[in-house]
C-alpha positions in Angstrom: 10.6 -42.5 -63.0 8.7 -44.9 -61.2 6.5 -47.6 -62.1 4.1 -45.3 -61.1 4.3 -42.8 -64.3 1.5 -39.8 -64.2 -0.8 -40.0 -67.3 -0.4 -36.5 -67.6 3.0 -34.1 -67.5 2.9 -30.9 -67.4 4.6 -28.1 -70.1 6.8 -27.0 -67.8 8.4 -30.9 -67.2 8.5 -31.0 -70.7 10.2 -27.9 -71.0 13.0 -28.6 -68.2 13.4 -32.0 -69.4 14.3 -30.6 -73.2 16.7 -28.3 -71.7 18.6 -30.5 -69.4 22.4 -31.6 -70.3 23.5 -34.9 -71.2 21.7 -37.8 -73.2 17.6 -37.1 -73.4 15.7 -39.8 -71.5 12.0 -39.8 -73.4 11.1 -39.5 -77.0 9.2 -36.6 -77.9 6.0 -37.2 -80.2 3.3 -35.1 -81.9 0.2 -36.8 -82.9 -1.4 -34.2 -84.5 -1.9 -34.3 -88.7 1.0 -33.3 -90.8 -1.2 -30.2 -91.6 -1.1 -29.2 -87.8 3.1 -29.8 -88.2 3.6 -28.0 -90.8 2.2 -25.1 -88.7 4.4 -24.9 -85.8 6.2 -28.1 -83.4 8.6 -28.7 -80.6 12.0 -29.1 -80.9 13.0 -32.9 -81.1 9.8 -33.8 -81.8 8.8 -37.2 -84.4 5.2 -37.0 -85.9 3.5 -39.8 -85.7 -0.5 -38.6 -86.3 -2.7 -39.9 -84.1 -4.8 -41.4 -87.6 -2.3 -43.8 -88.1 -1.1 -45.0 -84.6 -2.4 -48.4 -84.3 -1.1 -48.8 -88.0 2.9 -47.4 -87.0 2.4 -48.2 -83.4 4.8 -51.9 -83.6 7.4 -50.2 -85.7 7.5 -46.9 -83.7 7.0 -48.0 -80.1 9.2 -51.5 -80.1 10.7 -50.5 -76.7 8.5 -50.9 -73.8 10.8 -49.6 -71.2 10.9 -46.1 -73.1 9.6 -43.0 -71.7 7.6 -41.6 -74.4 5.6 -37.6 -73.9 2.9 -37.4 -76.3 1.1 -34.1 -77.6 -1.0 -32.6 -79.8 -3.0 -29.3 -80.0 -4.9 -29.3 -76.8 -4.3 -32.8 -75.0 -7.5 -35.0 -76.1 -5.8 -36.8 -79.0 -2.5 -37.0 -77.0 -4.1 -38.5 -73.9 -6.0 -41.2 -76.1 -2.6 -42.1 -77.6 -0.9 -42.3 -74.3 -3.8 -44.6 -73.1 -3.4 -46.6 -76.3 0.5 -47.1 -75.9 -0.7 -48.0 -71.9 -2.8 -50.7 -73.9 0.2 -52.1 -75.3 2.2 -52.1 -72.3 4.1 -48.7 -72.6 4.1 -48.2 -69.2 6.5 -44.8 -69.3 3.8 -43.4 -72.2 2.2 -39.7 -71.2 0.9 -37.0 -72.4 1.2 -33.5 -72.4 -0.9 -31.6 -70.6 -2.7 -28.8 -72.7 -0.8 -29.9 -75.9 0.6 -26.9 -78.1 -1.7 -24.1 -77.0 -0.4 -24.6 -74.0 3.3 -24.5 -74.2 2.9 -21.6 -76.5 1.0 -19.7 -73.6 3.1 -21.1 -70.7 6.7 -21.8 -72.6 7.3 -20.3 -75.8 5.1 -17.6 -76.8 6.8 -17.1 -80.1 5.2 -20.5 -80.6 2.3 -20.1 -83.1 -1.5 -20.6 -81.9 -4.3 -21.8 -84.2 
């Protein structure tokens, strides 16, 4: 990565990125409400709802230097989180591009939609 980290990254990234060998690079988290987990999530991910980041936000995100991919349903609520952990000098922070919906219609259709 370079200094230079998109805001965005798209499913597919995400997707490749999960599936590579070795020791995972970035820490996967949902921001949606534990309601919104309960119904379906990606593998490896850590909830962390978007309603309580600036509360769990100093505990959570310590490291600075860590490459964090954020989503949620449909990439509004991930994207403000992303710009919030920019805020706080998470430089590596992003967010995924169409949240959910959209790796269940470009990654894993067996992935439930609501």
């Amino acid at each position: 990565m370079t200094p230079e980290t998109p805001l965005e990254i798209e499913p597919t990234d995400v997707s490749a990125l999960l599936k590579s060998p070795g020791e995972r690079t970035f820490r996967l988290i949902d921001c949606r409400e534990e309601s919104e987990w309960q119904l379906c999530r990606l593998p490896h991910a850590q909830l962390v709802p978007l309603s309580r980041f600036g509360e769990l936000a100093p505990q959570v995100f310590a490291d600075t230097q860590e490459h964090i991919i954020i989503y949620c349903h449909h990439g509004m609520r991930s994207m403000r989180a992303t710009q919030f952990l920019r805020q706080l000098g998470i430089a590596r922070a992003q967010s995924m591009r169409g949240g959910i919906d959209a790796w269940s219609d470009e990654i894993d259709p067996s992935t439930p939609r609501y």
